[in-house]
DRENDO-1510 file (C-alpha; in Angstrom, 1 decimal, always signed):
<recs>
REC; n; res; u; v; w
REC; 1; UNK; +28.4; +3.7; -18.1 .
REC; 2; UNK; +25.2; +3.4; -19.7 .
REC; 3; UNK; +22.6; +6.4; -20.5 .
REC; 4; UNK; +18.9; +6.6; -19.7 .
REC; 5; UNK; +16.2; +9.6; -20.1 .
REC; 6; UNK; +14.5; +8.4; -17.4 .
REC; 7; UNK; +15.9; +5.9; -13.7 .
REC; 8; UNK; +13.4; +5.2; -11.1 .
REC; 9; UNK; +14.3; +3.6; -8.2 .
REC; 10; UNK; +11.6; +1.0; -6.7 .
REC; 11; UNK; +9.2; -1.2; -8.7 .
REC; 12; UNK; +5.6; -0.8; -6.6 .
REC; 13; UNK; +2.7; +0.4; -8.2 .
REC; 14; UNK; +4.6; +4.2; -7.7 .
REC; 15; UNK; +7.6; +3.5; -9.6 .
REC; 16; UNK; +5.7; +1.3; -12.1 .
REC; 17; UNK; +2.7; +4.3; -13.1 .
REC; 18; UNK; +5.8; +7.0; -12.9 .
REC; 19; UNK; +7.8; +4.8; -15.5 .
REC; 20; UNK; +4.4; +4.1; -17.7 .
REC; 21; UNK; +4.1; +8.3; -17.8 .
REC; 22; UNK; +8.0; +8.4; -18.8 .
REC; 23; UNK; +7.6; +6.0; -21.4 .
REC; 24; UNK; +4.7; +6.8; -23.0 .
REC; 25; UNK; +6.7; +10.6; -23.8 .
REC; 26; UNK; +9.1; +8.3; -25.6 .
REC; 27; UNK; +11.8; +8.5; -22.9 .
REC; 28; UNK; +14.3; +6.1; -22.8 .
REC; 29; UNK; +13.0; +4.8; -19.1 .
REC; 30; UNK; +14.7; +2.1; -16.5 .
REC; 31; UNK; +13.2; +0.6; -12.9 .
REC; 32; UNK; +15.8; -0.7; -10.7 .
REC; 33; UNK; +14.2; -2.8; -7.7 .
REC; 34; UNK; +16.0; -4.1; -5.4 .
REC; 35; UNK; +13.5; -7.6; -4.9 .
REC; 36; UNK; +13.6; -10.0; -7.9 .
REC; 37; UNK; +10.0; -9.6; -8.6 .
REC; 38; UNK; +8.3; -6.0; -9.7 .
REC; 39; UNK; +4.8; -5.1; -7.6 .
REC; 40; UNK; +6.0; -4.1; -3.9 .
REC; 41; UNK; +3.0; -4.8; -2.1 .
REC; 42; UNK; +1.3; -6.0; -5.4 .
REC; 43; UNK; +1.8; -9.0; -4.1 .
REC; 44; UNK; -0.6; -11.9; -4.9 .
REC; 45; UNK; +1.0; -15.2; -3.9 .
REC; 46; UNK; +0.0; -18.7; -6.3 .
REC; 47; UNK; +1.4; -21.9; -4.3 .
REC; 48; UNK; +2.6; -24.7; -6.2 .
REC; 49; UNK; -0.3; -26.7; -7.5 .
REC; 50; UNK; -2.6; -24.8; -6.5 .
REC; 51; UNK; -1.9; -22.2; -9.8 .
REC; 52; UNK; -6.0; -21.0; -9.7 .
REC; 53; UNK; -5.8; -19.8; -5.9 .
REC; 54; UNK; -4.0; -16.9; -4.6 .
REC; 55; UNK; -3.9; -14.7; -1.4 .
REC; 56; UNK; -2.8; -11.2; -1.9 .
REC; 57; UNK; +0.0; -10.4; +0.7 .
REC; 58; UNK; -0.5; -6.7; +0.2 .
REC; 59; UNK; -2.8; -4.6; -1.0 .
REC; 60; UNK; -5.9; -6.3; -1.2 .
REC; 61; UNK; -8.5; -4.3; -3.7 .
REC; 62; UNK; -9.1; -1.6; -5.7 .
REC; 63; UNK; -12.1; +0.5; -6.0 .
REC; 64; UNK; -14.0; +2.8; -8.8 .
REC; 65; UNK; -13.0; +5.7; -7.3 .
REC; 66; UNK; -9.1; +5.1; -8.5 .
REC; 67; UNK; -9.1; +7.1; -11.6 .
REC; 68; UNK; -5.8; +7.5; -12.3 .
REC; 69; UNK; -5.1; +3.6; -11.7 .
REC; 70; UNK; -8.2; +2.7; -14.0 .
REC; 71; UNK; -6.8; +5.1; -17.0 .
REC; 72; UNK; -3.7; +3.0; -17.0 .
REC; 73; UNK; -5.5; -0.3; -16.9 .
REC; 74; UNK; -7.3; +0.4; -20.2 .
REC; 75; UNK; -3.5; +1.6; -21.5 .
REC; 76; UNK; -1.7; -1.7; -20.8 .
REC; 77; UNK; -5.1; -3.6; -21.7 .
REC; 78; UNK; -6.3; -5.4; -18.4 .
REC; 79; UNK; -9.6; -4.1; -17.6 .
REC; 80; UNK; -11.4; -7.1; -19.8 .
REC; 81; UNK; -10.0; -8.8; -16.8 .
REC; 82; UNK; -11.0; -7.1; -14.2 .
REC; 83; UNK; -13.8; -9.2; -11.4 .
REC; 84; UNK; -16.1; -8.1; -8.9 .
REC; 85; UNK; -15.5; -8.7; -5.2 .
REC; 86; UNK; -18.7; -9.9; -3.2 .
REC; 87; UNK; -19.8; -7.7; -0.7 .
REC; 88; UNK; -19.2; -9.3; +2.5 .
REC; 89; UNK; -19.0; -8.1; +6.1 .
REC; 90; UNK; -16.4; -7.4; +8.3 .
REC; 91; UNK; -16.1; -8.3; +11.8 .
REC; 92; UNK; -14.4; -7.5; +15.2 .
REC; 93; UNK; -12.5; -10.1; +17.1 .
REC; 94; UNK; -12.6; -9.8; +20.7 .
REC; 95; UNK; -11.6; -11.8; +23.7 .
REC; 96; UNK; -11.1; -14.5; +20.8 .
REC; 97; UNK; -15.2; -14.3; +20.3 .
REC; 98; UNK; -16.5; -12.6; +16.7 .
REC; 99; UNK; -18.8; -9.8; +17.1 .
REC; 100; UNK; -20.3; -7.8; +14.4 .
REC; 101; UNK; -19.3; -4.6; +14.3 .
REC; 102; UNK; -23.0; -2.9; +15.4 .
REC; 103; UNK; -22.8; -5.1; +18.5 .
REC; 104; UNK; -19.2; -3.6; +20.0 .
REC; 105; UNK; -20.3; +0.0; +19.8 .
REC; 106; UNK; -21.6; +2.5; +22.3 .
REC; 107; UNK; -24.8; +3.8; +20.7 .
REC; 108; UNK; -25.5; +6.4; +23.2 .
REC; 109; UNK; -22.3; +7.6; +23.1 .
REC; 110; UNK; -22.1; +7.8; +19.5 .
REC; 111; UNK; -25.2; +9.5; +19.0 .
REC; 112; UNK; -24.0; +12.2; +21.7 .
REC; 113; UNK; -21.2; +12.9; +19.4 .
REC; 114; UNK; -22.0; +12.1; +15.6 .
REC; 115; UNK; -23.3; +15.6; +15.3 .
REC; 116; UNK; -20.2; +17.2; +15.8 .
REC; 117; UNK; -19.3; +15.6; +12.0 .
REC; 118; UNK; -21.1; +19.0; +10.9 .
REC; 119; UNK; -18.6; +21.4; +11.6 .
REC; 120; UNK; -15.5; +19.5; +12.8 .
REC; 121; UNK; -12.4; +19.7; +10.7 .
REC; 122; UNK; -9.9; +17.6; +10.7 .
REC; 123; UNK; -7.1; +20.2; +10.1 .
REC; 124; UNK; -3.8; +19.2; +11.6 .
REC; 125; UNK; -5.0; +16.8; +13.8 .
REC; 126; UNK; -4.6; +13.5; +14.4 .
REC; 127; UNK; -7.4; +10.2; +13.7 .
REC; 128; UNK; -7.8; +10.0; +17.3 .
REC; 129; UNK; -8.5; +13.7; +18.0 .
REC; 130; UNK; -10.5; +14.1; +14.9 .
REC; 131; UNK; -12.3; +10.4; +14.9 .
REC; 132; UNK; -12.3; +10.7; +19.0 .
REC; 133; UNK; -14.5; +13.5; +18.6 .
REC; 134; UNK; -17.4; +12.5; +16.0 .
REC; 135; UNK; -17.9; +9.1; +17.4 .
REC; 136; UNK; -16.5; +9.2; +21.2 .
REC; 137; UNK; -13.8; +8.3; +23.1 .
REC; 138; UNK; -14.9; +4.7; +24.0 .
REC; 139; UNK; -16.1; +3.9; +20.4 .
REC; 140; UNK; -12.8; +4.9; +18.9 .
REC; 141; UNK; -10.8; +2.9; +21.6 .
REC; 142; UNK; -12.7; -0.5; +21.2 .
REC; 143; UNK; -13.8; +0.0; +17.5 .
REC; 144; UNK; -13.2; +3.0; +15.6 .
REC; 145; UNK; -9.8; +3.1; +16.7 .
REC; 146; UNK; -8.7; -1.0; +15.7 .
REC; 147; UNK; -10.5; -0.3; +11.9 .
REC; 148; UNK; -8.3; +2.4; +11.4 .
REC; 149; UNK; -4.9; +0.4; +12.7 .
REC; 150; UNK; -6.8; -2.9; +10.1 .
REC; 151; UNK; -7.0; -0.3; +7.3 .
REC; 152; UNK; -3.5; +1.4; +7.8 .
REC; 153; UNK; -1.6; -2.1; +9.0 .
REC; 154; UNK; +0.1; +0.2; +12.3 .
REC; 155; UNK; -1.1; +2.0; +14.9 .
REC; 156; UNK; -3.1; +5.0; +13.6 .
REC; 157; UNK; -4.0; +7.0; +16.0 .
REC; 158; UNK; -1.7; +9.4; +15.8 .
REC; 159; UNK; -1.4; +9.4; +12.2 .
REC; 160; UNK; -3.0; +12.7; +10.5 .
REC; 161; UNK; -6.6; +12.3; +9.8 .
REC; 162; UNK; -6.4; +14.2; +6.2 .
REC; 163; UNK; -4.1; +11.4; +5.2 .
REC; 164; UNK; -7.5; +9.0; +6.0 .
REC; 165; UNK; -10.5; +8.8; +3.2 .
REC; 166; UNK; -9.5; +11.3; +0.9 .
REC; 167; UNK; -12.8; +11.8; -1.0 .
REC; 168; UNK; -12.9; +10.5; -4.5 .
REC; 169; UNK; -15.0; +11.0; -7.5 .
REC; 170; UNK; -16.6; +7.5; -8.6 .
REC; 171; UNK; -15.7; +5.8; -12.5 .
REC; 172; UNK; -19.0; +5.3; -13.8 .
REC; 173; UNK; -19.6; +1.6; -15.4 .
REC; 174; UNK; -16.6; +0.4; -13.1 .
REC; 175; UNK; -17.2; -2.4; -10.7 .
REC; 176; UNK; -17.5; -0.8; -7.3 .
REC; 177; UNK; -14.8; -2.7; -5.7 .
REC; 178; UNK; -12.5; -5.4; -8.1 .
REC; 179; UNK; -9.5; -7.6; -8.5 .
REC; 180; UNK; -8.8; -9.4; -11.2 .
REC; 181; UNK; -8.9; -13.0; -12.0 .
REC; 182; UNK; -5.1; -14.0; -10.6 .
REC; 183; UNK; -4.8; -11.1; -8.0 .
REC; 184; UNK; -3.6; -7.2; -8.0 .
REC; 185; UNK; -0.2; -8.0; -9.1 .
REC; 186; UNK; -2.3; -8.7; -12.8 .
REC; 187; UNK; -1.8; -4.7; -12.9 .
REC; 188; UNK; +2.1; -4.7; -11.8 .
REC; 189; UNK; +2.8; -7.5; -14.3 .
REC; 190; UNK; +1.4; -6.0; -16.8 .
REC; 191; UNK; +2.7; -3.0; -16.7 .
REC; 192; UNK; +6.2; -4.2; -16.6 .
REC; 193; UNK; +5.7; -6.7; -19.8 .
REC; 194; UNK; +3.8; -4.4; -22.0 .
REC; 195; UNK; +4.5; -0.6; -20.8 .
REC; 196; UNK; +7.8; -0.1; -23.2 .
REC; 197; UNK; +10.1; +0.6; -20.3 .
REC; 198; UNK; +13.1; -1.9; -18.7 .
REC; 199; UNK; +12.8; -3.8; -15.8 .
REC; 200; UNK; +15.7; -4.6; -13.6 .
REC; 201; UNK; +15.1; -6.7; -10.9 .
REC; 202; UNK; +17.8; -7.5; -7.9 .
REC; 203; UNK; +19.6; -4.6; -8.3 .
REC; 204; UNK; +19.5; -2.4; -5.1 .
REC; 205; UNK; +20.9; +1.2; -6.0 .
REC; 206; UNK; +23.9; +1.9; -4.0 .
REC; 207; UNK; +24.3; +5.8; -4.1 .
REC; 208; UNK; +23.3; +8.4; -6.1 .
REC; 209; UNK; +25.2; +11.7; -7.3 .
REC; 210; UNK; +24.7; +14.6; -9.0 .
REC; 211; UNK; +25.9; +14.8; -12.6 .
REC; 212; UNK; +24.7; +18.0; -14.6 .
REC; 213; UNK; +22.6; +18.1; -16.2 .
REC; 214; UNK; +21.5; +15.1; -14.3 .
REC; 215; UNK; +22.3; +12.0; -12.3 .
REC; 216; UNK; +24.6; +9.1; -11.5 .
REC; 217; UNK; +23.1; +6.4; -10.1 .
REC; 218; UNK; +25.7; +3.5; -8.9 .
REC; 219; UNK; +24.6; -0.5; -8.5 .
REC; 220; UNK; +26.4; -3.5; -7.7 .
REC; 221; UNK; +29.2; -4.1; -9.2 .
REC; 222; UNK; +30.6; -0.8; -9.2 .
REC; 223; UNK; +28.4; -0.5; -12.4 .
REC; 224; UNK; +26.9; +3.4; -12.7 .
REC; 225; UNK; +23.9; +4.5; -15.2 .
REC; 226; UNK; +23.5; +8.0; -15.9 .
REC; 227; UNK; +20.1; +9.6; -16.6 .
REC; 228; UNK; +18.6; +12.9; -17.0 .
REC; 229; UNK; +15.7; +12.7; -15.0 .
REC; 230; UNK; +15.4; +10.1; -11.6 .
REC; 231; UNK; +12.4; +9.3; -9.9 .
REC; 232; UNK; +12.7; +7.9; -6.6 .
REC; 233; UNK; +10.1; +5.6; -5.8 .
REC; 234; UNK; +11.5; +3.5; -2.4 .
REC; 235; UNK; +10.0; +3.5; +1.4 .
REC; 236; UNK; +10.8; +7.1; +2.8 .
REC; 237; UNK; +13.4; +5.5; +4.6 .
REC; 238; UNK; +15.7; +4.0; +1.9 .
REC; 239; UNK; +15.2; +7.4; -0.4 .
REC; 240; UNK; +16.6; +9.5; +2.5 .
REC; 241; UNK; +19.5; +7.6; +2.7 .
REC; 242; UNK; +20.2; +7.5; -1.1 .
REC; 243; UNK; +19.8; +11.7; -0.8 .
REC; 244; UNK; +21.8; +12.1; +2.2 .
REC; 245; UNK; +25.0; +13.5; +0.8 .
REC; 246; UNK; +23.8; +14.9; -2.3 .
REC; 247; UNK; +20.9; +16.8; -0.8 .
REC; 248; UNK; +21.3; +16.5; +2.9 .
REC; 249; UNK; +18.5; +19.3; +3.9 .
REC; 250; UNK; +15.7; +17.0; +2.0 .
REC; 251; UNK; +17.2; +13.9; +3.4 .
REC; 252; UNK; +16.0; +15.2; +6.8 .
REC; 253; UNK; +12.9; +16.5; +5.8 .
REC; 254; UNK; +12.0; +12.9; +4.6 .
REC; 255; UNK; +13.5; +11.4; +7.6 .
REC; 256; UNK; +10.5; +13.2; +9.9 .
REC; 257; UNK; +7.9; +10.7; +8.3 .
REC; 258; UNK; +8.3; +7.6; +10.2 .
REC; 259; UNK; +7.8; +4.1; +8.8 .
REC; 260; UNK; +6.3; +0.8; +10.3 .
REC; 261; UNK; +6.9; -2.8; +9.7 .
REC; 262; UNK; +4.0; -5.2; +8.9 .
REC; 263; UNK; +4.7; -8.9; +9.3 .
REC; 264; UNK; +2.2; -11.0; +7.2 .
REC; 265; UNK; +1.1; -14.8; +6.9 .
REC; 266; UNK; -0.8; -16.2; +4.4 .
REC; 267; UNK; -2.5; -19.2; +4.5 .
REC; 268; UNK; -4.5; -21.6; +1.6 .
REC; 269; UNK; -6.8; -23.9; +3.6 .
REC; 270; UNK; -9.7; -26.4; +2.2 .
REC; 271; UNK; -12.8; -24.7; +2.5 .
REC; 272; UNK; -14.9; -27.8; +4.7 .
REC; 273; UNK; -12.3; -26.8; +7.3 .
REC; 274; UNK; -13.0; -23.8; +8.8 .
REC; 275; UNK; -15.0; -23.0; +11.7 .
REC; 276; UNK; -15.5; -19.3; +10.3 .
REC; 277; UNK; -18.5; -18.3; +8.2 .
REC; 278; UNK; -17.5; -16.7; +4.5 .
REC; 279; UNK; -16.5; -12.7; +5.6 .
REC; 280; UNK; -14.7; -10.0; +4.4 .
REC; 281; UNK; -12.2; -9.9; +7.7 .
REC; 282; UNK; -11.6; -9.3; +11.1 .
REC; 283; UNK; -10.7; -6.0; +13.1 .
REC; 284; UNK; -9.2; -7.4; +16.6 .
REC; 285; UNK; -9.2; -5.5; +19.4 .
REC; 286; UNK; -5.9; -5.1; +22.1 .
REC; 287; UNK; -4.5; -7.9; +20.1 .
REC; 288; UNK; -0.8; -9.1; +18.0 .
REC; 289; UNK; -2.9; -9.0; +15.1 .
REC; 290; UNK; -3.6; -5.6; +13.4 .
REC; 291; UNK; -6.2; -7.3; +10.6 .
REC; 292; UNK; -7.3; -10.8; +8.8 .
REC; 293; UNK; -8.7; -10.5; +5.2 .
REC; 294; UNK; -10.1; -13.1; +3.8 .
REC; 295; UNK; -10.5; -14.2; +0.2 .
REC; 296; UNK; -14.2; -15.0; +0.6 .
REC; 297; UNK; -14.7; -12.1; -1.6 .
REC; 298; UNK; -13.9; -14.2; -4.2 .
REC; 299; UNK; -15.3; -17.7; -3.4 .
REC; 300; UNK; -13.4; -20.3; -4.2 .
REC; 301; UNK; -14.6; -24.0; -4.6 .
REC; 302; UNK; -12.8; -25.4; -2.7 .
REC; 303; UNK; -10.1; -23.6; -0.8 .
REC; 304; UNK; -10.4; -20.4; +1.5 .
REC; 305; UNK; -7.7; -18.3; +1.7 .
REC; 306; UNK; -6.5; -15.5; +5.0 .
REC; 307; UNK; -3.8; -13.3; +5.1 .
REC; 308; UNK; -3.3; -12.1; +8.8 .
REC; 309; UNK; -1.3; -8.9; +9.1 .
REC; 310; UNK; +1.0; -9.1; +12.7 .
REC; 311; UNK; +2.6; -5.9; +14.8 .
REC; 312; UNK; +6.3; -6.5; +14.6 .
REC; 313; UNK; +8.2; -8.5; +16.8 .
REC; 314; UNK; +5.5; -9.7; +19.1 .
REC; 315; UNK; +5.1; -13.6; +17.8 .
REC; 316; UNK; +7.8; -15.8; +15.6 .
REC; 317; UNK; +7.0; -17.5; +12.3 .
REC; 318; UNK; +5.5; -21.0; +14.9 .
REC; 319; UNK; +3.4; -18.5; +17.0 .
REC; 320; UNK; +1.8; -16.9; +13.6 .
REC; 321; UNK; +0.8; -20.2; +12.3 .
REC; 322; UNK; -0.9; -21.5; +15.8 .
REC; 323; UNK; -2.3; -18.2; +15.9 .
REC; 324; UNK; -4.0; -19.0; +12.6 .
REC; 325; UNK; -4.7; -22.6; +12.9 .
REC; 326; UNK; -6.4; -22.2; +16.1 .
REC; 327; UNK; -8.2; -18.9; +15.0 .
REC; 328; UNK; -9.9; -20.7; +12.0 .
REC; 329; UNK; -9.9; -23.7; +13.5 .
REC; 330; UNK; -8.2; -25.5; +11.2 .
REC; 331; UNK; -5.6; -28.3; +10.8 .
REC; 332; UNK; -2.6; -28.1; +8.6 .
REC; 333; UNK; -3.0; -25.0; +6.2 .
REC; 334; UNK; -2.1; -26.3; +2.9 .
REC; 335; UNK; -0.6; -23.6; +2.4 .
REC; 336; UNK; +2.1; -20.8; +4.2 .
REC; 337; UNK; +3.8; -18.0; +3.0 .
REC; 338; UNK; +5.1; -14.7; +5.1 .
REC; 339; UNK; +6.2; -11.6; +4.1 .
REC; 340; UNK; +7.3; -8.2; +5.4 .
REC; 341; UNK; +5.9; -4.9; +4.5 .
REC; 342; UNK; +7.0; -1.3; +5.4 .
REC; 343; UNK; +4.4; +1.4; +5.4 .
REC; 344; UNK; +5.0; +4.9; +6.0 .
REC; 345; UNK; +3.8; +6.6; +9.4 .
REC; 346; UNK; +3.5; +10.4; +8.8 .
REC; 347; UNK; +3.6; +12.8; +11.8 .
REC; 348; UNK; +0.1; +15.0; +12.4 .
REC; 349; UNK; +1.9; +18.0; +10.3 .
REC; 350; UNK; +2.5; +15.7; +7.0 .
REC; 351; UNK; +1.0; +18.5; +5.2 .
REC; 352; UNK; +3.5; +20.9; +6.0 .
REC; 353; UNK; +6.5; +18.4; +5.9 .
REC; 354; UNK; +5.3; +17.3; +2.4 .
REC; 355; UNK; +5.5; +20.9; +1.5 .
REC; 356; UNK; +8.9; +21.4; +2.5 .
REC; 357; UNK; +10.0; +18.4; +0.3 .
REC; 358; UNK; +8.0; +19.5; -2.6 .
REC; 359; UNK; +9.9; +23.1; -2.2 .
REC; 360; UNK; +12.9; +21.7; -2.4 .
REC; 361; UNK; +12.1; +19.4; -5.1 .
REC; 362; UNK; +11.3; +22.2; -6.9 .
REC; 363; UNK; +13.6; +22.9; -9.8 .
REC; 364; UNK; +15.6; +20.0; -9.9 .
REC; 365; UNK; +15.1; +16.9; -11.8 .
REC; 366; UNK; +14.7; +14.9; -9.0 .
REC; 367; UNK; +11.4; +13.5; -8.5 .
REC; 368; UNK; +9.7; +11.7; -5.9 .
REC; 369; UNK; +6.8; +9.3; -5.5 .
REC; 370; UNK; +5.2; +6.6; -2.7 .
REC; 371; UNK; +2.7; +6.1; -0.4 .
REC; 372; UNK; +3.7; +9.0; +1.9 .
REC; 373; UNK; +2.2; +12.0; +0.2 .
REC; 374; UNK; -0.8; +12.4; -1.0 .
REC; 375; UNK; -2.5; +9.5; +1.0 .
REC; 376; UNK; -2.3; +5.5; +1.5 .
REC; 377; UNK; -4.7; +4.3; -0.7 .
REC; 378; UNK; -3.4; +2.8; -4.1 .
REC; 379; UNK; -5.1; +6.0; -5.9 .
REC; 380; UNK; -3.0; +8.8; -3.8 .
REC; 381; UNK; +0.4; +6.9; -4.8 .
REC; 382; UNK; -0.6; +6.6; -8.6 .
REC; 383; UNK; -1.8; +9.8; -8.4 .
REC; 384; UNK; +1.4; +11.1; -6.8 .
REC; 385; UNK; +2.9; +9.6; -9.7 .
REC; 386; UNK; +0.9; +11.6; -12.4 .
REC; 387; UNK; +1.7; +14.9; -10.7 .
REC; 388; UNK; +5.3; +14.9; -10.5 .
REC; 389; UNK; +5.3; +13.3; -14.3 .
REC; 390; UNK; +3.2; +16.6; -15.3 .
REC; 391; UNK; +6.3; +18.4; -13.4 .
REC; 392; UNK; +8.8; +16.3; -15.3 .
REC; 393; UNK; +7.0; +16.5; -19.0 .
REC; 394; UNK; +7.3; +20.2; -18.7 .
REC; 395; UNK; +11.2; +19.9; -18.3 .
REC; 396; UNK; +11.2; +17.7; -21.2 .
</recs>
């Protein structure tokens, strides 16, 4: 059996920041992931020959308003690498024409209800009653609506509208909106080779037990490592299963937030070949696709690169790549990659869910951290991180 301070379970940006914090006290910190490569959805994918051109099959940028992610990329040293994105516009696919987005909305409709943004609240309800409201029913079925289910990568209508936008304060002398110069997962790599914690990769956690003061957690093998503190840092789904017998009242509570399945392809094509001008992506309408970003943000001389984000189960890998081809008009990408996401899908009373979890947190030296609490952004899960390291530093 070997002994850590510190386990956490799941090596996304969540897992990553929480072990950065862990180490950082000096505690003798481990991330088990059960992929072979750290990141999660830090995922920026460099083909074969092609080592200066990337897609991100994830999250796709970060902005100056992620405080607690810019803090940690002056710690670990990667902000001299840090590079603008252009400022480019997004567009709505519909009936398989592109249409800016000006041109697909109601304008008397919308100026009927934009005054209602005054004294609105968005409370407990959901994106549709809340954005339904300020800019009409028809504007949020035909456009409002299909930017949220782009941004969110799943139908979000009926997610809460709080969890949406979550007002920021800005970094001053940070680039409005950046990546760096090979992709997001810069930050995910980094903090695994020069943050002074252990990295484990294909090692899914089997179960988890209670061992006072702290925990067991068992991995392949039969192999156990016991630790005084563990962070669980997994899609809501997998850390409700690891809790279920240990803490069976919590492993409900986190089996009310739902989670969705994004199926993405990525394609590198040469840039004389598309029938597209340069843009930031498309939002289409009653469609398979939920979004396609495009790398024109940060040109490239010679290649353009797309990663189109699919609802699940509604086209095979073929279907994707016709989809693509004949969508940018294009020949034979040279080059394909697919991957599948999950992404949490909160019910419109997260708030009060969240704070059941948190109460029964409370006390133990369990801790928890994702994408499903304080918002979806990048920011709201590093941010998670930082609060329940502030809860673990004072148990310390």
């Amino acid at each position: 059996m070997e002994s850590y301070d510190a386990v956490v379970v799941g090596g996304g940006i969540s897992g990553l920041s929480m072990a950065h914090y862990c180490a950082g006290l000096g505690l003798r910190t481990v991330v088990l992931e059960a992929n072979p490569r750290a990141g999660g959805t830090f995922h920026s994918h460099h083909w074969p020959g092609m080592d200066d051109f990337w897609v991100e099959l994830g999250c796709h940028t970060c902005y100056n308003s992620y405080g607690h992610l810019i803090d940690i990329l002056d710690q670990v040293g990667v902000r001299g690498e840090m590079v603008a994105r252009r400022r480019m516009p997004f567009r709505m696919l519909v009936n398989g024409g592109v249409h800016s987005i000006p041109s697909q909305l109601h304008w008397p409709e919308l100026l009927r209800s934009a005054p209602r943004a005054l004294f609105e609240r968005k409370g407990h309800r959901s994106v549709a009653e809340y954005y339904g409201r300020i800019v009409g029913r028809r504007n949020f079925a035909e456009v409002i609506g299909p930017a949220f289910n782009a941004v969110a990568c799943q139908e979000a209508a009926g997610l809460p509208a709080s969890l949406l936008f979550r007002p920021k304060p800005r970094r001053h002398g940070v680039m409005r909106s950046f990546t760096f110069h090979r992709g997001l997962q810069t930050v995910t790599d980094a903090l695994v080779s020069r943050a002074g914690f252990e990295f484990r990769g294909n090692t899914p956690v089997q179960a988890v037990t209670q061992f006072q003061p702290g925990y067991l957690v068992e991995i392949r093998d039969g192999l156990r490592l016991r630790s005084e503190f563990l962070i669980l840092a997994t899609p809501v789904g997998v850390s409700a299963e690891l809790l279920r017998s240990e803490f069976p009242t919590l492993s409900h509570e986190l089996m009310r937030i739902g989670q969705r399945q994004v199926e993405s392809l990525a394609v590198a094509v040469p840039a004389d070949s598309v029938r597209l001008k340069p843009l930031a992506g498309l939002i289409p309408r009653d469609d398979a696709l939920l979004s396609v970003v495009s790398r024109d943000t940060l040109p490239h001389p010679t290649l353009r690169g797309f990663a189109l984000h699919f609802r699940p189960g509604r086209l095979d890998s073929r279907e994707k790549l016709a989809r693509a081809t004949a969508l940018l008009g294009t020949g034979e990408p040279a080059g394909v990659v697919e991957k599948i996401n999950t992404v949490p899908a909160p019910p419109p009373n997260h708030e009060e869910v969240i704070a059941n979890i948190d109460a029964q947190l409370a006390g133990h030296r369990l801790f928890m951290t994702g994408n499903y609490f304080k918002g979806l952004s990048i920011e709201d899960c590093v941010e998670r991180s930082a609060l329940e390291f502030e809860r673990l530093s004072a148990m310390v």
